[in-house]
C-alpha positions in Angstrom: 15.6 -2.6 -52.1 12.6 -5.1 -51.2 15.1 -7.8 -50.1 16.9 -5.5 -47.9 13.9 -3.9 -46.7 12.4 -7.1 -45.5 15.7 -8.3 -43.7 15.7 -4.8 -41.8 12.7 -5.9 -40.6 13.4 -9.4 -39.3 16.3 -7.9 -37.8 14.2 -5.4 -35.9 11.4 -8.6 -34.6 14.3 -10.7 -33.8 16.6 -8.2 -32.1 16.7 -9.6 -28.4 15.5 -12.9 -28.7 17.9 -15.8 -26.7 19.7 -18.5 -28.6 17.8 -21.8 -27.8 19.6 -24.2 -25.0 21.1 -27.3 -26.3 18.2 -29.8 -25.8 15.6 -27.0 -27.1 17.7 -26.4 -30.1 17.8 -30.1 -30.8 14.2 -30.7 -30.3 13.5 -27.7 -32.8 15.9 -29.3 -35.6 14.1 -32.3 -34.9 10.6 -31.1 -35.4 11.7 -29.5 -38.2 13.1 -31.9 -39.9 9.5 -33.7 -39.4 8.1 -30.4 -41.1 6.5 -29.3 -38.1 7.2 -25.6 -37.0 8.4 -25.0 -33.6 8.1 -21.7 -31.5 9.7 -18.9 -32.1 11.0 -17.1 -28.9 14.0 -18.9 -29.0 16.0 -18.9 -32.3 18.8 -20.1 -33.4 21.3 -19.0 -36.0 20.1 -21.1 -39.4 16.8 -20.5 -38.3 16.8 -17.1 -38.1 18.9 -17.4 -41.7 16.0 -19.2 -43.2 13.1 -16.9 -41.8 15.3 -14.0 -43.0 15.9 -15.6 -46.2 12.4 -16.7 -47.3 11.2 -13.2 -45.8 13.4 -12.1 -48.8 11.4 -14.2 -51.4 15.1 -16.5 -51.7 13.6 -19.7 -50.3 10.2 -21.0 -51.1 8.0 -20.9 -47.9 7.3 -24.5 -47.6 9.7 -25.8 -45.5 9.5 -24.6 -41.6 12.7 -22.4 -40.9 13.6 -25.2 -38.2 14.5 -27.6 -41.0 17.8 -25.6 -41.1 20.8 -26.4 -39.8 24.2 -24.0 -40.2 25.8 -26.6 -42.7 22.4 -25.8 -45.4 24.0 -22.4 -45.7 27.7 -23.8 -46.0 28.8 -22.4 -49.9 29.6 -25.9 -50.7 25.5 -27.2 -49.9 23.3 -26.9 -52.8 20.9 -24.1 -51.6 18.1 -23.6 -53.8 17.4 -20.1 -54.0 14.4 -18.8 -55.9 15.4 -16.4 -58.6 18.6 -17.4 -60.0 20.4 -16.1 -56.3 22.9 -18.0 -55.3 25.4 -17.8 -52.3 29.0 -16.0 -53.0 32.2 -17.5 -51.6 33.0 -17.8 -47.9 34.6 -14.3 -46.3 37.6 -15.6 -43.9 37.4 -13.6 -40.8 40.7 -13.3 -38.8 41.0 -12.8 -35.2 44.0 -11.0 -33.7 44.6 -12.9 -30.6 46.5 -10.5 -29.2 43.3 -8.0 -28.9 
């Protein structure tokens, strides 16, 4: 109930806020990557994975949530999430193109 509690409310801070353009979503990664934590107003999608994720006590606050990238929640990375969690197997989603 704590887990889910805490992603309702990253959900409700983040709701709104833009997807980073292409050069700021790069310099983010970037400065990550160098362990340096980049602004907030713009987020993009691993990021806002990671913030929701270590808001959940599932990945140990260290790292800046710009370290991310989409592949670090792929099923086939090696996450490390704290308590024994681990990531189930990927959902396929299927489009009907007609729609």
């Amino acid at each position: 109930r704590e887990m889910e509690d805490a992603a309702l409310r990253v959900i409700a801070e983040y709701e709104g806020r833009a997807f980073p353009r292409t050069r700021q979503l790069a310099g983010k990664w970037l400065a990550g990557r160098l362990k340096r934590v980049a602004s907030e107003e713009a987020v993009y999608c691993a990021e806002l994975l990671a913030i929701t994720y270590t808001r959940m006590g599932l990945l140990e606050p260290g790292r800046p949530s710009n370290w991310f990238d989409p592949g670090r929640f792929w099923s086939g990375d090696r996450l490390e999430l704290r308590g024994g969690a681990s990531l189930g197997p990927e959902i396929a989603v299927v489009v009907d193109p007609v729609a």
